[in-house]
C-alpha positions, 0 to 999 in steps of 0.5 A, a space after each residue: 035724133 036728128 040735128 040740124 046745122 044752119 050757118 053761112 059760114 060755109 063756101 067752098 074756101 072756108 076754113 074751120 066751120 066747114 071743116 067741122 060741120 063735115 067731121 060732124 056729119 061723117 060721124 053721126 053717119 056711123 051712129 044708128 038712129 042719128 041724121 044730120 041736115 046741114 042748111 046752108 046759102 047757096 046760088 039757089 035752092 036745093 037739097 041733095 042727101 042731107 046737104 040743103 042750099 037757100 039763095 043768098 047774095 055773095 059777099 063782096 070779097 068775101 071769099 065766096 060766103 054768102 049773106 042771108 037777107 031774110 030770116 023767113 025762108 031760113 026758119 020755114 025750111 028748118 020747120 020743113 026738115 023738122 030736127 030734134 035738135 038745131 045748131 046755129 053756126 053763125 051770128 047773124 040771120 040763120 040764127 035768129 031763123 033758128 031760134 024762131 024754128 026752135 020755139 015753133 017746134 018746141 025744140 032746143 036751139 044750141 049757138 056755136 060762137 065760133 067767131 069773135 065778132 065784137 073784137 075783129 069789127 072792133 079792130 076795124 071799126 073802132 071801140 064805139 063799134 066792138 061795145 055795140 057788137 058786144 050787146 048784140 051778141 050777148 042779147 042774141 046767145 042768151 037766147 039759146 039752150 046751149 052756147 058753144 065756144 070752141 076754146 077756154 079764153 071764149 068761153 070766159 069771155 062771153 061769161 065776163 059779158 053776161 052770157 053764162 053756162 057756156 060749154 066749151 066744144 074744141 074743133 078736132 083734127 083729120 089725123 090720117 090726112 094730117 100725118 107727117 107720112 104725107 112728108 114729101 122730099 120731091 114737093 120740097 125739091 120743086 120749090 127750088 130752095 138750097 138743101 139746107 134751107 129751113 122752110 117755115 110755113 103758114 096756111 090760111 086766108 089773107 085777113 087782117 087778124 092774121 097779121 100776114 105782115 109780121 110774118 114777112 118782117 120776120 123773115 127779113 129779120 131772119 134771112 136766110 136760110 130760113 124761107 116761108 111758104 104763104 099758101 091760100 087766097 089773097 095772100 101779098 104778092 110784094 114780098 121779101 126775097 125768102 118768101 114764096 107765095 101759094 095765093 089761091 085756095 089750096 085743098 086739105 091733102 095740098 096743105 098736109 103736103 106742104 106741111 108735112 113736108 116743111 120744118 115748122 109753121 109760123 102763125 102770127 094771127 091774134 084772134 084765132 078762137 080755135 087755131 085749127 091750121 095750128 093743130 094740122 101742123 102739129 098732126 103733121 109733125 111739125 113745131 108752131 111759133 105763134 103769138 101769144 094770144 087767143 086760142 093759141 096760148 091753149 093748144 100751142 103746148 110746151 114742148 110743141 112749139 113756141 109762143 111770143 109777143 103779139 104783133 112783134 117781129 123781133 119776138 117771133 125771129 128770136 122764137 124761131 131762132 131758138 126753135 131750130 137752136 134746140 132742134 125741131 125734130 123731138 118738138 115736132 114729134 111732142 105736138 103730134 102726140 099731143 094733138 092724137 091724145 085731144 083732137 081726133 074727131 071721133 072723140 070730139 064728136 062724140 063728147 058733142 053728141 053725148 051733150 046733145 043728149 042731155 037737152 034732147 028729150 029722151 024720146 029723141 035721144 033714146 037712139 044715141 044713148 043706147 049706142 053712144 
């Protein structure tokens, strides 16, 4: 069987598709009979292995994305490659180039519905704007063979608009890199903090809906010695007193290094549809407090961590509080057991390809059910 996956959410700095779309292909690499082909943009076209590039214009402060134009060029290079099976990873022109490519060569065509759309330009936008994404996604997944939605609240949501038989596919967790044995007393020492300090920590991109600012009011509320590490791109650098900021792309092993080596992460995002930062804490040993909403309700679990009021400062210092009140190290050791019992990639990439099966016909997927 061979799968081909097409999104634009791929660039150097991109966070959980990338992440995912590379586990994916490791381990379809150790299973006889399968191949993958990723198609993704790029600055020109090209194909090294099974990796594959189109020309697409960068983003304006995207982060290095690039935004496919043309659905022709996306949909003849997918009938060059001719899989059994495509993913679509994004919502937008490789999806439709796709679906085209699916119909043309007769075969199934599964939409991963990794980003809430309708809500984030909604809350940008407005209502007017969310209740016409709404009807353009709907339009858009019914179309597909199979819809993925990489936690339990998507799922049902896109159910609630009309798009039905949705499965739900959780991202996982790189639990060798991610391990509390990357914990490293020098890193913390160099950031200059007392001995007693409780260090928090949180990773990702500077993006509205991950709600940066109720991070930095609470660390006013909390004061010292609590102290917060802001690691990736774009992230404020007008920031109160215990906050220090990391504002550039950081590679995974920096950020399990970092994690590893904190107290615990605070995560005040409320549109997470999968929370992956989250659950790399958790591998990582450490506690979360997070906001009681998206994704995070699902894999923040009791005894893991802690969950508060969205958007709400007070809630979250009073949270983080009550975590060191009851101490963060039997915490930190229930989230990593946790994530090991659900997250580790094999398994979830396997449960994935196990349903890939089932809409290949058996001639394709004959390989994969022999040895999967």
């Amino acid at each position: 069987m061979h799968i081909a996956d097409v999104t634009m959410f791929h660039a150097p700095s991109s966070g959980g598709v990338r992440t995912y779309l590379q586990a994916k292909r490791r381990r379809i690499a150790a299973h006889p009979g399968l191949r993958s082909s990723l198609l993704v943009p790029g600055a020109e076209r090209d194909g090294l292995d099974d990796r594959h590039t189109l020309p697409a214009p960068r983003l304006p402060l995207g982060q290095g994305y690039r935004f496919p134009l043309r659905r022709a060029p996306w949909r003849d290079r997918l009938l060059d490659l001719s899989p059994d099976l495509i993913e679509a990873g994004d919502p937008y022109v490789t999806a439709w180039a796709a679906l085209d490519a699916g119909q043309r060569l007769g075969v199934p065509v599964v939409g991963f519905y990794h980003s809430d759309l309708p809500r984030l330009m909604g809350d940008r936008f407005g209502d007017a704007v969310r209740r016409r994404l709404q009807r353009y996604v709907v339009d858009l997944y019914r179309r597909f063979d199979g819809v993925l939605a990489p936690c339990r609240a998507m799922a049902e949501r896109l159910a609630e608009w009309g798009v039905n038989d949705v499965r739900v596919q959780p991202l996982g967790v790189d639990l060798d890199t991610f391990h509390p044995d990357r914990a490293d007393p020098a890193w913390r020492a160099s950031l200059g903090l007392p001995a007693d300090t409780r260090l928090l920590v949180f990773a990702g991109r500077h993006s509205r809906e991950k709600n940066v600012d109720v991070l930095l009011r609470t660390l006013q509320r909390l004061g010292r010695p609590y102290h917060l590490l802001l690691m990736g791109p774009g992230m404020p650098t007008r920031v109160p007193t215990n906050v220090t900021v990391v504002s550039r792309y950081c590679d995974r092993r920096e950020v399990a290094r970092a994690l590893a080596s904190a107290d615990a992460m605070l995560h005040a995002g409320t549109r997470e549809t999968f929370g992956l930062v989250a659950l790399e804490a958790m591998a990582c040993g450490l506690p979360v407090v997070a906001a009681r909403a998206g994704a995070l309700i699902e894999n923040v679990p009791l005894g893991g961590g802690m969950l508060c009021t969205p958007r709400d400062d007070a809630a979250m210092a009073e949270a983080v509080d009550a975590l060191f009140l009851n101490g963060t190290a039997a915490s930190g050791r229930h989230a990593r057991r946790y994530v090991e019992r659900r997250f580790h990639w094999d398994r979830v990439i396997d449960d994935l390809l196990a349903h890939y099966a089932t809409l290949v016909p058996a001639a394709s997927a004959g390989s994969y059910r022999d040895h999967g």
